[in-house]
C-alpha positions in Angstrom: 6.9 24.5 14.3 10.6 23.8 14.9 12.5 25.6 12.9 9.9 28.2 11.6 9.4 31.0 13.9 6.2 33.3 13.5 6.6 35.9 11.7 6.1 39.4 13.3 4.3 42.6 11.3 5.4 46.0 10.7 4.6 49.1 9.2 1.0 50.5 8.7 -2.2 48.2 8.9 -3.2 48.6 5.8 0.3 47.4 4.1 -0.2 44.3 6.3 -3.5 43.5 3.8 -2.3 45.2 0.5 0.8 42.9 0.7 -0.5 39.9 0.5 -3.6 40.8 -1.8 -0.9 42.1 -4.4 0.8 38.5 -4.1 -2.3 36.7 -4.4 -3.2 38.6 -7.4 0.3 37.9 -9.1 -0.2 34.3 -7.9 -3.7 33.7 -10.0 -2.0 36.0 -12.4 0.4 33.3 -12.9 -1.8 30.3 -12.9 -3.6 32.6 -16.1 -0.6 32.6 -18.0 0.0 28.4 -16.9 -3.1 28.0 -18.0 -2.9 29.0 -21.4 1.5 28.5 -21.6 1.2 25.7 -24.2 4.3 23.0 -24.2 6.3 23.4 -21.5 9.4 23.2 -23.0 8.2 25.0 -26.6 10.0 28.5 -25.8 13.6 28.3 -24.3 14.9 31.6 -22.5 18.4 33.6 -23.7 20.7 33.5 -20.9 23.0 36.8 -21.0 26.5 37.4 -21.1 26.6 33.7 -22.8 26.5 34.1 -26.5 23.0 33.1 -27.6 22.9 30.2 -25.0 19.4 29.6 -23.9 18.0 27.2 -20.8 15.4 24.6 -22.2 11.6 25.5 -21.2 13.3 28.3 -19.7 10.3 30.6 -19.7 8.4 27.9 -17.9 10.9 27.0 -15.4 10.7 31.0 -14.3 7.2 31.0 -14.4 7.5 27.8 -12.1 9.9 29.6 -10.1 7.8 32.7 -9.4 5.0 30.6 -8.4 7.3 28.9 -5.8 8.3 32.5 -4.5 4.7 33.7 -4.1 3.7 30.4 -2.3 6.5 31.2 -0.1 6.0 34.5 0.4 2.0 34.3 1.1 3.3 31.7 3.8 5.3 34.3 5.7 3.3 37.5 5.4 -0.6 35.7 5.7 -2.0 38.7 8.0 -1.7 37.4 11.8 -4.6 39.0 11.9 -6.7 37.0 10.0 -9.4 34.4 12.1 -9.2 31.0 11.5 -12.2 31.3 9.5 -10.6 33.4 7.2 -7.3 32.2 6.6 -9.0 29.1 5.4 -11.1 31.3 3.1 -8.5 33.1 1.8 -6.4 30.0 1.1 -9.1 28.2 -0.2 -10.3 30.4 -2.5 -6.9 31.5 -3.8 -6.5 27.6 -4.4 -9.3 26.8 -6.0 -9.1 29.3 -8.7 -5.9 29.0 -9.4 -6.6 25.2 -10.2 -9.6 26.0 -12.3 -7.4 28.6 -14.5 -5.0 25.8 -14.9 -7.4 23.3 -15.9 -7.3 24.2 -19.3 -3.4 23.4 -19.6 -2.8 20.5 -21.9 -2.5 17.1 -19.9 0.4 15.0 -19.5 0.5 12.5 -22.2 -0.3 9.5 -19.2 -3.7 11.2 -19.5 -4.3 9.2 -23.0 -3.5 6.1 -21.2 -5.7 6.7 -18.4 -8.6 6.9 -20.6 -7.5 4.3 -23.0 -7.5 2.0 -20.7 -11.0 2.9 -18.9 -12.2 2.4 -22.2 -10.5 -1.2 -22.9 -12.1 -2.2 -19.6 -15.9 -0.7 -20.3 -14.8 -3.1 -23.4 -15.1 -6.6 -21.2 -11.3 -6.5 -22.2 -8.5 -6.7 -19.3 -5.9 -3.8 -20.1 -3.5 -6.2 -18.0 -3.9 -8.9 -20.9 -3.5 -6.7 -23.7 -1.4 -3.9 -25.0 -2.4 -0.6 -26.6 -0.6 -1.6 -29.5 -1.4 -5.3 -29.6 -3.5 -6.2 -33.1 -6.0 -7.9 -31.1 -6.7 -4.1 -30.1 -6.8 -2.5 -34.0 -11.2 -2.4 -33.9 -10.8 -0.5 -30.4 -8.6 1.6 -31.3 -9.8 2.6 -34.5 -11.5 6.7 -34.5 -10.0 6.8 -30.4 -8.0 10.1 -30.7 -5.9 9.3 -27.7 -4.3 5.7 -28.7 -2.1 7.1 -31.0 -0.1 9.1 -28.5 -0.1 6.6 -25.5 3.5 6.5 -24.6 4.7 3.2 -23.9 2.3 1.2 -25.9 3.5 -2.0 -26.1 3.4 -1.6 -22.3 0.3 -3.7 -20.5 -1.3 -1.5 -17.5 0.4 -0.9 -14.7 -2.0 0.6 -12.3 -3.8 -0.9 -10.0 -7.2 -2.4 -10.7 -9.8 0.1 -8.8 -7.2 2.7 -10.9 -8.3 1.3 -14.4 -12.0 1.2 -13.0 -11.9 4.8 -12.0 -10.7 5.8 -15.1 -13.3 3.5 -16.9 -16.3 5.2 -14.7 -15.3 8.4 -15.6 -14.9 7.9 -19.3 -17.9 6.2 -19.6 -19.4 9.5 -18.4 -17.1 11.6 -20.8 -14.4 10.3 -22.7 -11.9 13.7 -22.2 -9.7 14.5 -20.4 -11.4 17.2 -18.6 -13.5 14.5 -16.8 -10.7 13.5 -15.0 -8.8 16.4 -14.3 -12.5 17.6 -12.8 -12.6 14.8 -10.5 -9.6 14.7 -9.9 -9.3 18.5 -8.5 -12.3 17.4 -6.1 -9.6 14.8 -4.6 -6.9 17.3 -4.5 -9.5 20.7 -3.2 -10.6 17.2 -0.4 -6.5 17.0 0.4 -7.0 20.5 1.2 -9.8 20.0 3.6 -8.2 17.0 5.6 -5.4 19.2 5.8 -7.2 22.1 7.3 -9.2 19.6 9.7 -5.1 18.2 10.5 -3.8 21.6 11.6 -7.3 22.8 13.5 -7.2 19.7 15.3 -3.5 20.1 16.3 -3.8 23.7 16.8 -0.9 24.4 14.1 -1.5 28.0 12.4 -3.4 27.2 9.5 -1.0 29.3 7.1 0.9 25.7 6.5 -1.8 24.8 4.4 -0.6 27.1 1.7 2.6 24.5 1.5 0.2 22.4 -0.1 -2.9 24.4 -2.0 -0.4 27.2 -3.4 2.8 24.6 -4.3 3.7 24.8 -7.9 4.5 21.1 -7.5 0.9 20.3 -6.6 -0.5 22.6 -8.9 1.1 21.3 -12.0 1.0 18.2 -10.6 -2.7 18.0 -10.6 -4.5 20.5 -11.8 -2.6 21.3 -14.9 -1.3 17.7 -16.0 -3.7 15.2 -14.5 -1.8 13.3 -12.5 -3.5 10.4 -10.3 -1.6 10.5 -7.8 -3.3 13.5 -5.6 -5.8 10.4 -4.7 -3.0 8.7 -3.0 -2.4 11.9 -1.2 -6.5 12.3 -0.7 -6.6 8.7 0.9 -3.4 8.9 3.3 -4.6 12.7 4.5 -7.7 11.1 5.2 -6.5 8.4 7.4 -4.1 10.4 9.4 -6.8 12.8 9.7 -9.6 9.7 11.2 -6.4 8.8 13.0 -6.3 11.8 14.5 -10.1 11.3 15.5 -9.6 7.4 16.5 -11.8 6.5 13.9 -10.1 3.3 13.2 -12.3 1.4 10.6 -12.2 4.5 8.2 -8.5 5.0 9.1 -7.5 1.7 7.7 -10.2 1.6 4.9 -8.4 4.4 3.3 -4.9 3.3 4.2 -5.7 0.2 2.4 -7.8 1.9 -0.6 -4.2 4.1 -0.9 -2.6 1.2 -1.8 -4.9 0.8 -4.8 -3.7 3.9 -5.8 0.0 3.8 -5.8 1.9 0.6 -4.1 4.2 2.5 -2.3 1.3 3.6 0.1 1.6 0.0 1.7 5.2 1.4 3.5 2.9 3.6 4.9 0.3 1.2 6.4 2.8 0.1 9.7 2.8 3.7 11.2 -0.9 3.4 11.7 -1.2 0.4 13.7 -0.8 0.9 17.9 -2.2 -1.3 20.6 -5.4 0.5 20.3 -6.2 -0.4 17.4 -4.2 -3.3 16.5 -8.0 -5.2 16.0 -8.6 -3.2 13.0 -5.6 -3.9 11.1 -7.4 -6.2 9.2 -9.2 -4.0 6.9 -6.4 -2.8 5.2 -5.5 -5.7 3.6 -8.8 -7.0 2.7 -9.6 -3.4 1.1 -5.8 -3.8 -0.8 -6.5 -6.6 -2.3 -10.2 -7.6 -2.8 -9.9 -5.3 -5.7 -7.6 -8.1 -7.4 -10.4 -10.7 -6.5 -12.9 -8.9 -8.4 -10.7 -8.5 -11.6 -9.5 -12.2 -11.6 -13.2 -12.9 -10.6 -14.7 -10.8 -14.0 -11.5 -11.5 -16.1 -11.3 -15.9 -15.7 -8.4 -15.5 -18.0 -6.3 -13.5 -15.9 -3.9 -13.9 -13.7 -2.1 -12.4 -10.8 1.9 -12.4 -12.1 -0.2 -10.6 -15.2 -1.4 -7.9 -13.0 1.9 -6.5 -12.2 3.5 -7.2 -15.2 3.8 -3.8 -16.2 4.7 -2.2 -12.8 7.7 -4.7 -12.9 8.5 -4.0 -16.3 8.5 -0.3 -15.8 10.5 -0.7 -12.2 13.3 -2.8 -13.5 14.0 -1.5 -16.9 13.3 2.3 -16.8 15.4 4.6 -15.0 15.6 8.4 -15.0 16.2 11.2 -12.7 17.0 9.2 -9.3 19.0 11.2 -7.7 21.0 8.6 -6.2 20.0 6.0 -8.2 21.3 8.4 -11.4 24.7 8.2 -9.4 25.1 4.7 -9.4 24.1 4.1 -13.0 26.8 6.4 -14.2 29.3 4.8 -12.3 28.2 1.2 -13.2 27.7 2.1 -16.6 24.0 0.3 -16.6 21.0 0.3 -14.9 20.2 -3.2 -13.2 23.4 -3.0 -10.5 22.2 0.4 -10.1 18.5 -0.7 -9.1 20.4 -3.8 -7.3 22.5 -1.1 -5.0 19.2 0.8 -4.0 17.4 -1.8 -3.3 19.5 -2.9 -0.7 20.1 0.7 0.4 15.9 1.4 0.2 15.5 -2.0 2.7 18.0 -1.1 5.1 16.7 2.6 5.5 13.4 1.1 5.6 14.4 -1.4 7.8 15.9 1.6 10.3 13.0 3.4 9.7 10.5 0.6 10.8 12.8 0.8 14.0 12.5 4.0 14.7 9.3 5.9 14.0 7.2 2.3 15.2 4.5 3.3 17.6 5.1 -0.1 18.9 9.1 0.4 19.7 8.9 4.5 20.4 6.4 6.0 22.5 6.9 9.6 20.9 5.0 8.5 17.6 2.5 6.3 19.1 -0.2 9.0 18.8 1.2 10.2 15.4 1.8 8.6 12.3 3.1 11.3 9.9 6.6 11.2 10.8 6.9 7.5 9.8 5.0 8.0 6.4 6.9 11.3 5.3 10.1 9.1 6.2 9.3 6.1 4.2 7.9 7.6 1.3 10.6 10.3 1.3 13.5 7.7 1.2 11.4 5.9 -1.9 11.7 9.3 -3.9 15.6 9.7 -2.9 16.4 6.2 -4.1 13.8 5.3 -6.6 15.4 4.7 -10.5 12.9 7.0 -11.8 11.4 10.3 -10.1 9.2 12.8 -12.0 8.1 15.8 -10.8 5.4 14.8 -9.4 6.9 12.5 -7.3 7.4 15.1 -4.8 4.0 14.9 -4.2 3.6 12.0 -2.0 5.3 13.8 0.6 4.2 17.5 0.4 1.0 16.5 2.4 2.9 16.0 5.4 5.4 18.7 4.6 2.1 20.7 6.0 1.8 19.4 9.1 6.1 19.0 9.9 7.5 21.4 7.5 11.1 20.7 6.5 13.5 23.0 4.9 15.4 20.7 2.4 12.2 19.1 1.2 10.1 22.7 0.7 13.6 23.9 -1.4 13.6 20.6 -3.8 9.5 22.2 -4.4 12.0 25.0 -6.3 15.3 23.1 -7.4 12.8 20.1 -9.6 11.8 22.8 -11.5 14.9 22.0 -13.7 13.0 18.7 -14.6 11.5 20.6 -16.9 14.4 21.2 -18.8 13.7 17.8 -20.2 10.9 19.0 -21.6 12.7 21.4 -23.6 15.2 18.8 -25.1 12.6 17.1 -26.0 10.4 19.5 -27.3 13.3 20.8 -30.1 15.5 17.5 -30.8 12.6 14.5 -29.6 15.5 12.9 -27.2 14.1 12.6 -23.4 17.2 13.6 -21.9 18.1 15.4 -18.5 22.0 17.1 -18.8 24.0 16.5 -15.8 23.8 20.2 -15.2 20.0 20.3 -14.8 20.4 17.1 -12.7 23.0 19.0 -10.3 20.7 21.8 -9.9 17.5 19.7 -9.3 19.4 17.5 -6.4 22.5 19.0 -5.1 21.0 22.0 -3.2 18.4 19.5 -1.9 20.8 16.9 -0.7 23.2 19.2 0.7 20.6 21.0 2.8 19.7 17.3 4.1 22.9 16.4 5.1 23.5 20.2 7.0 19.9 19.7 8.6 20.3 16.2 10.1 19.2 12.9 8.8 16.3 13.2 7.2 13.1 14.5 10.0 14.8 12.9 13.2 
């Protein structure tokens, strides 16, 4: 890889394999104590030499922090040594229990959502037609230990329809969170794999695919808080991956089913098509939106413009932590020219984008799509209104296959979301402080701009 050099071994053999055995051992040590941590931001840490000053969910964001050090450290000192074979083995299986000892941790609060609204739709009733807390709703919600913390409630859903019907399947079959989070760490453990396949198949050395299965983003992300979005990165692995093998009917059945996931996967779709398999195409659509048939088909009641009413409502009125979006709201005083600015901003990147990385235009990513997606996703994250840590996800699949220097340190510097948390936690304001802003973006940004323009 550009930029990364292999890294050469010293000293005796058997330091070569103690080394990293004592990091993967510290590693599940520390998904043990995630596991069990309780609220993130419950216990603040003392900072010396500031009389009694203490950083909010401080003893997380270190535990975070150490995580990110042993991922990066297991990446650089992976015996050379090691087969194929058991690289993969020795990834794999530090991944996979490190996600089972974080199962346990205590979902994000979207999690009571998710299942809130499975079970409104196992109900014959359209979660795009009614609110949590709308009256119509009281006989539902009556004994359902998740309504009462849905955040948001007077919110209608705002995920896509084969969303709601996932979550609905998998409630039916146990109405807890754990049902997801399960299922969910099948997707993510499946990332994994297409990853693998990715670098085997490009003959990359498979010690990227720690940037991934060992990232403290991913891991919380996921495993710990339940968030849906590791099928987006499931699906868009998966494509690049049939890509890869010119299997174009899969490719652009999970391109499209991606979309169904999270909208912003449809920036995406564009760096897949090439004159080979421009005939295709078609599927990605049709998969994207035949979902919305089938709702307005079951629910005669509904209608489209209700579909996205929440996504809408959520993009246009909500704002916190965009990191250049957060700059224009402080200097406009409100959110909506803010928004306005990055819109215009987001097209024209986009626009540049489309330009550049088109297999159609630029022979040099006409057999590879990744470059296009990491760009277009990535610039969604830098000038979305709101970005939470999990976010960063979208893009950390394809951080694997062209790793990047700015974008693997803001997998460190967003541990200062957190600090959120811990306002939160001891005052109940969801607030970030300017400070914790500066240290989640500044390093980030700064090492963009001294690297180049984003991956050109």
């Amino acid at each position: 890889m550009k930029g990364f050099s292999h890294h050469r071994e010293y000293g005796p053999v058997y330091l070569r394999f103690i080394v990293p055995g004592l990091l993967a051992l510290l590693f599940l040590l520390s998904c043990g104590v995630g596991g069990g941590f309780g609220p993130i931001g419950e216990f603040s840490l003392p900072i010396p030499g500031t009389g009694g000053n203490a950083l909010p969910a401080g003893y997380f964001i270190l535990l975070f922090t150490i995580q990110w050090f042993l991922c990066m450290a297991l990446l650089l000192l992976v015996p050379r040594t090691f087969s194929s074979k058991q690289k993969v083995f020795f990834i794999f299986a530090l991944a996979l229990v490190g996600r089972l000892l974080l199962l346990v941790h205590e979902p994000s609060d979207d999690m009571n959502r998710y299942l809130w609204e499975g079970k409104v739709l196992a109900s014959g009733i359209s979660p795009y037609h009614h609110a949590p807390d709308d009256p119509f709703m009281n006989a539902l919600a009556e004994n359902d230990r998740f309504h009462g913390q849905i955040n948001h409630p007077h919110m209608t859903a705002a995920y896509p329809p084969l969303m709601v019907a996932f979550f609905s399947l998998l409630g039916g079959i146990w109405h807890h969170p754990l049902a997801i989070k399960g299922m969910l760490m099948l997707l993510d453990m499946g990332t994994m794999v297409f990853l693998a396949f990715l670098l085997s198949y490009r003959r990359l050395d498979l010690r990227w695919l720690i940037l991934y299965g060992l990232n403290p983003v991913i891991l919380w992300a996921f495993a710990a808080k339940g968030h849906f979005d590791v099928i987006q990165c499931f699906f868009l692995t998966g494509a690049i991956c049939f890509f890869d093998r010119k299997k174009w009917g899969w490719m652009f059945l999970l391109a499209g089913l991606s979309i169904q996931v999270k909208y912003v996967s449809a920036l995406a779709f564009f760096f897949f098509i090439n004159r080979e398999n421009l005939r295709y195409a078609w599927i990605t659509p049709v998969s994207a939106i035949l979902p919305y048939g089938v709702f307005l088909w079951v629910f005669a009641h509904e209608n489209l413009q209700g579909m996205f009413a929440g996504i809408m409502q959520f993009g246009e009125n909500f704002a916190f932590n965009g990191s250049i979006h957060g700059i224009f709201r402080v200097v406009f005083g409100e959110i909506e020219p803010a928004t306005l600015i990055c819109k215009i901003l987001l097209a024209v990147l986009l626009g540049l984008g489309f330009f550049h990385f088109s297999p159609a235009r630029n022979s040099r990513y006409r057999n590879d799509p990744v470059s296009g997606c990491f760009y277009v996703l990535g610039c969604v994250i830098l000038l979305a209104p709101t970005v939470h840590f999990w976010y960063i996800s979208w893009v950390i699949p394809f951080l694997v296959l062209q790793p990047s220097r700015p974008w693997m340190l803001l997998c460190l510097t967003i541990s200062f979301y957190f600090v959120t948390n811990g306002v939160y936690h001891h005052t109940g304001v969801w607030r970030l402080p300017v400070w914790a802003y500066l240290c989640q973006w500044l390093p980030f940004c700064a090492l963009l701009m001294l690297q180049g323009v984003f991956f050109v």
